[in-house]
C-alpha positions, -999 to 999 in steps of 0.1 A, spaced: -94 59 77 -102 84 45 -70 80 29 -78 105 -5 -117 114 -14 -120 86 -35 -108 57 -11 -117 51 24 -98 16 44 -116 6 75 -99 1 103 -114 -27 125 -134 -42 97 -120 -54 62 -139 -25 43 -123 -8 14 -148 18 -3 -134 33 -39 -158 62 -49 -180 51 -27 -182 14 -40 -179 -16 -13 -149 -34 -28 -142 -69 -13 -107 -73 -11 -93 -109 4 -79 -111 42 -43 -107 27 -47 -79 3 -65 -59 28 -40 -65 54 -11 -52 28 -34 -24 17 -43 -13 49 -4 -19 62 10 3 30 -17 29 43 -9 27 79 24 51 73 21 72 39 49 74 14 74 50 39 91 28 14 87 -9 25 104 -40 11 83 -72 2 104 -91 35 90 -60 56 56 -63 38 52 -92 51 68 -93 86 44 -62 90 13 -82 81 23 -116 99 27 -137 75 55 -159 86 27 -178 99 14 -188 65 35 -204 33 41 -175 12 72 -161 -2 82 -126 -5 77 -131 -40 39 -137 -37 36 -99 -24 38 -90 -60 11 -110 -71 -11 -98 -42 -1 -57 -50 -12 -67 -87 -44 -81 -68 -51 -48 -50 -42 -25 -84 -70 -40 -100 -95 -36 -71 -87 -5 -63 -93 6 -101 -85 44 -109 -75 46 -73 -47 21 -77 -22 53 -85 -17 57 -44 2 22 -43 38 23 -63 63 4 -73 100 16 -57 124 2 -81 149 -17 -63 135 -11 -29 92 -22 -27 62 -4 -24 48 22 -5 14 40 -2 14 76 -17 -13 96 -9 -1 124 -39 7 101 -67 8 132 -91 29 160 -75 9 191 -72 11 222 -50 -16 208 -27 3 179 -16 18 183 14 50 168 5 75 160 -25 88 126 -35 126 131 -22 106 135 13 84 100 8 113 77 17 137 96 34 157 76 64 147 44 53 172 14 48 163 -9 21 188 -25 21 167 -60 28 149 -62 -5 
């Protein structure tokens, strides 16, 4: 899935390109990256993070989410931009991180109808 120009998440295999640069990513950052990805500028909470990703079947907190965002940030390099921080609520995948008249939609749209209320 060609997510921007710059970074490409495969779908089946755990293959995250960033300018066209193989970046190894480990089994649980991909699987958040590639969750985040799976429905752009949807606000999720670190509890739905990892409920969406399966984790309850591993020892991690929602806490630990944090730690593994920071993980894919770093990775991701100049392409770290499409994953944010939503104060109060989590993180979510925008594929517009600056606002510009190409993007096809405007930040009040990104997390419309969702309840965060689980945080």
């Amino acid at each position: 899935m060609e997510l921007v120009p710059h970074l490409v998440v495969g779908q089946d295999y755990h293959d995250v390109c960033v300018d066209g640069r193989r970046v190894d990513f480990s089994r649980t950052e991909f699987l958040i990256l590639r969750f985040l990805a799976s429905t752009p500028g949807q606000v999720f909470t670190r509890v739905q993070i990892l409920d969406g990703i399966h984790a309850q079947r591993y020892a991690i907190t929602p806490r630990a989410i944090d730690g593994q965002i920071m993980g894919i940030r770093k990775k991701l390099a100049r392409a770290a931009a499409f994953i944010e921080t939503v104060r109060g609520a989590g993180y979510r995948f925008n594929p517009c991180p600056t606002i510009s008249p190409s993007c096809p939609r405007q930040p009040d749209d990104l997390s419309a109808g969702r309840n965060l209320s689980d945080s």
